[in-house]
C-alpha positions in Angstrom: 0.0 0.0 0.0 1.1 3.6 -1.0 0.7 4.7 2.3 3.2 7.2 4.2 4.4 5.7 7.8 2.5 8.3 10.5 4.8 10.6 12.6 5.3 9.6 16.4 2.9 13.0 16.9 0.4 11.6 14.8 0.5 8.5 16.3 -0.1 9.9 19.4 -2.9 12.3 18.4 -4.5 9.1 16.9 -4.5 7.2 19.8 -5.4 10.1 22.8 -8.9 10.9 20.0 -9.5 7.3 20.3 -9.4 7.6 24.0 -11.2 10.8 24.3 -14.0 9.6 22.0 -14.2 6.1 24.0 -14.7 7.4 26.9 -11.4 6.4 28.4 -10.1 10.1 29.3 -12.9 11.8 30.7 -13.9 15.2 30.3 -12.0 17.5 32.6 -8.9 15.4 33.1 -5.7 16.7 32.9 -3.3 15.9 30.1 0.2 15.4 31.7 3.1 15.4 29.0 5.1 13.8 30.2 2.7 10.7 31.4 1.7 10.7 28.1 5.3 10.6 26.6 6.1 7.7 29.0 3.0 5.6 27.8 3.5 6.3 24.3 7.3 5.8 24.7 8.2 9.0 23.1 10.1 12.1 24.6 7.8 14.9 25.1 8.4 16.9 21.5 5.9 14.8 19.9 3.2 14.7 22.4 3.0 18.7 23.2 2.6 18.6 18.6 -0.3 16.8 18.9 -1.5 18.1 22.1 -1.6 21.4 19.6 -3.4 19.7 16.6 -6.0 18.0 19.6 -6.6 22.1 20.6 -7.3 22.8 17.5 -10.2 20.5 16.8 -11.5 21.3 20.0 -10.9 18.1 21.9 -8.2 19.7 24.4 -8.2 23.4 25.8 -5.2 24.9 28.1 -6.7 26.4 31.0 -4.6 28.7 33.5 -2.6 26.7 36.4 -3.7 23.6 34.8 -2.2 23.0 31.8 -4.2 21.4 28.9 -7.7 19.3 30.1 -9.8 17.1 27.8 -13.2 18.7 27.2 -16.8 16.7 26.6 -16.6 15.7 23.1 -19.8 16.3 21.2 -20.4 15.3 17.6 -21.1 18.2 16.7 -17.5 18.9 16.2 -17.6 17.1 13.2 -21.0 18.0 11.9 -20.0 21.4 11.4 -16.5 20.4 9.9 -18.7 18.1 7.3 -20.9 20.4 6.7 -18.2 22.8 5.3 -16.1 19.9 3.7 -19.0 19.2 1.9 -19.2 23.4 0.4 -15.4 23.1 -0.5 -15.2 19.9 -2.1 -18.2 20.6 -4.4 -16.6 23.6 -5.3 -13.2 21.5 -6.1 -14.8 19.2 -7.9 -16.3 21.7 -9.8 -13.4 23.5 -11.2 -11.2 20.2 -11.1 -13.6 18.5 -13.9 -14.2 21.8 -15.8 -10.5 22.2 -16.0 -10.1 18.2 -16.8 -7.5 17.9 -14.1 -8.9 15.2 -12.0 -6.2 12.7 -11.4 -8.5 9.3 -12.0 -5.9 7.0 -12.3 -4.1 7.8 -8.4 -7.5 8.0 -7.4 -8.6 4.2 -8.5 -4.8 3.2 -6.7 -6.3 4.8 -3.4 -9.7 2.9 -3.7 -7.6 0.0 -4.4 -5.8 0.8 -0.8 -9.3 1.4 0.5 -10.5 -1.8 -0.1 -7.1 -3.6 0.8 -7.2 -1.7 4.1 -10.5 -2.9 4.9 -9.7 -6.2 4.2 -6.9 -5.9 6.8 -9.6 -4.0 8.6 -7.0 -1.3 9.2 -8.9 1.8 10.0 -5.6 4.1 10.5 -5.0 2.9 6.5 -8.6 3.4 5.4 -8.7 7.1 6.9 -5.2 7.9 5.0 -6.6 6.5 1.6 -9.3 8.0 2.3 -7.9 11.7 3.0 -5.2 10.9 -0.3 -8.2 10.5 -2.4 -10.0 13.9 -1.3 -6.8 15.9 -1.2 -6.5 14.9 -5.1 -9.8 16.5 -6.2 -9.1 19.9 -4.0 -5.5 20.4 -5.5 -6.8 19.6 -9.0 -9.1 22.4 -8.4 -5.9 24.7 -8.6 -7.2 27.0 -6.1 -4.8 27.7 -3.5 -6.9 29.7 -0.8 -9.8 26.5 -1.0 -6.8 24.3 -0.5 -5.7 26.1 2.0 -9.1 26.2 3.8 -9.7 22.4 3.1 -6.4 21.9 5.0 -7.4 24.1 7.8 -10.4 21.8 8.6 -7.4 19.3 9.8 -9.3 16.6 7.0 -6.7 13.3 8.4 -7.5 13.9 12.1 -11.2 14.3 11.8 -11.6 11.2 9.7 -10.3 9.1 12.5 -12.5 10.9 14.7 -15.3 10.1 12.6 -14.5 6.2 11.9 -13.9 5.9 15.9 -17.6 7.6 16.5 -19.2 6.1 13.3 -17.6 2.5 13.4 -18.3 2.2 9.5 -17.5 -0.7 7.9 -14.5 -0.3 6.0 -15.9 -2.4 3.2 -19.2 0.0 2.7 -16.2 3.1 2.9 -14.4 1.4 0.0 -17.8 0.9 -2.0 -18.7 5.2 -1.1 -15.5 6.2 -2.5 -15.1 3.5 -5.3 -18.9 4.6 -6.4 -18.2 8.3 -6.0 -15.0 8.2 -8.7 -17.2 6.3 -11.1 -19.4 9.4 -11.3 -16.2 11.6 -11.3 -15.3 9.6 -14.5 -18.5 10.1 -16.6 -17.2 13.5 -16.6 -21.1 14.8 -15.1 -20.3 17.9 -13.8 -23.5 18.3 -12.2 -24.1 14.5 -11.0 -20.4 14.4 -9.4 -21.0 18.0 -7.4 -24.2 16.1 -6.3 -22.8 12.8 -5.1 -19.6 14.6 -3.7 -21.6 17.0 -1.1 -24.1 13.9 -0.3 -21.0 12.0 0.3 -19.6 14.4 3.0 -23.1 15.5 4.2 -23.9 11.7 5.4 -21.4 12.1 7.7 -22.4 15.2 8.8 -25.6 13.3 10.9 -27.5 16.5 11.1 -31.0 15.4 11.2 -31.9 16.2 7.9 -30.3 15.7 4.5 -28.6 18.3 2.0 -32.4 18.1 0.6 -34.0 18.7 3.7 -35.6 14.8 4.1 -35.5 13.4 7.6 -32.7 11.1 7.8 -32.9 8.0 9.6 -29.2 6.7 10.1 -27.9 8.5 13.3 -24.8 8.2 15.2 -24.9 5.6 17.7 
């Protein structure tokens, strides 16, 4: 698999989500670096990185004399990411197929990791396929400040959040993306903007659709 070994921070960030998400660090406790370095096995470089990168999803907050605490995690944290996903990614598919610049054949080799990550049912490798595949379409839009704000949303670390909360199965994740790139191919402008915003807006849970239908799949 084309797939780029994870720095030690990311590895870290990876696994304190997981925890945060699960339960297993409870709102309000305090995030000691170097505890965590030691149970990571990692000096304490690497964990104040993605103590930063947890901040800025809003997962962690410093507070005064106390040093950084986890706070309640809410799905709406990634709703509202989703939701805006959703705007920028239509607009980069958009000016990626007018412009012909859609990289098809990279983009069939990371559905081809997709679907050999979920039959390894390696979630870590699914959510980096996954994020490849995206990042494709936005730079083919050649539109550096929507680059730049699809970056900002922090896209790797909020699809592991999401395949922690959602629990997908990697398979169906494959079968999205795989499905999604054959509309991208018939070269319909209009039919891919459509599929790509409903593909980011069912993760998005709201409780309603981009059409404004009830929807009945929810997070658990």
């Amino acid at each position: 698999m084309r797939v780029n070994k994870p720095t030690l921070s990311e590895n870290i960030r990876d696994g304190l989500v997981e925890l945060i998400v699960s339960g297993r660090l409870t709102p309000g406790e305090r995030l000691i670096e170097t505890k965590i370095a030691a149970d990571f096995g990692t000096s304490q470089a690497p964990v104040r990185e993605a103590l930063r990168e947890l901040e800025g999803l809003g997962l962690v907050e410093s507070r005064p004399r106390r040093g950084r605490i986890v706070v309640p995690f809410v799905e709406q944290t990634i709703r509202e990411a989703y939701v805006v996903r959703a705007a920028l990614e239509e607009a980069a598919t958009r000016l990626a197929m007018l412009n012909q610049r859609l990289p098809l054949d990279a983009m069939r080799g990371d559905v081809a990791d997709m679907r050999r990550s979920a039959s390894a049912d390696d979630v870590r490798g699914m959510g980096l396929a996954s994020t490849r595949f995206h990042r494709r379409v936005v730079v083919a839009s050649s539109n550096r400040l929507l680059e730049r704000a699809w970056e900002a949303l922090q896209i790797e670390a909020r699809t592991a959040i999401a395949l922690v909360v959602t629990k997908p199965q990697l398979t169906d994740v494959a079968d999205e993306h795989a499905a999604l790139l054959d509309i991208l191919a018939t070269g319909d402008v209009e039919a891919a903007c459509l599929h790509t915003r409903a593909h980011q807006w069912a993760y998005a849970d709201l409780p309603h659709d981009m059409h404004g239908a009830a929807r009945t799949v929810r997070f658990p």
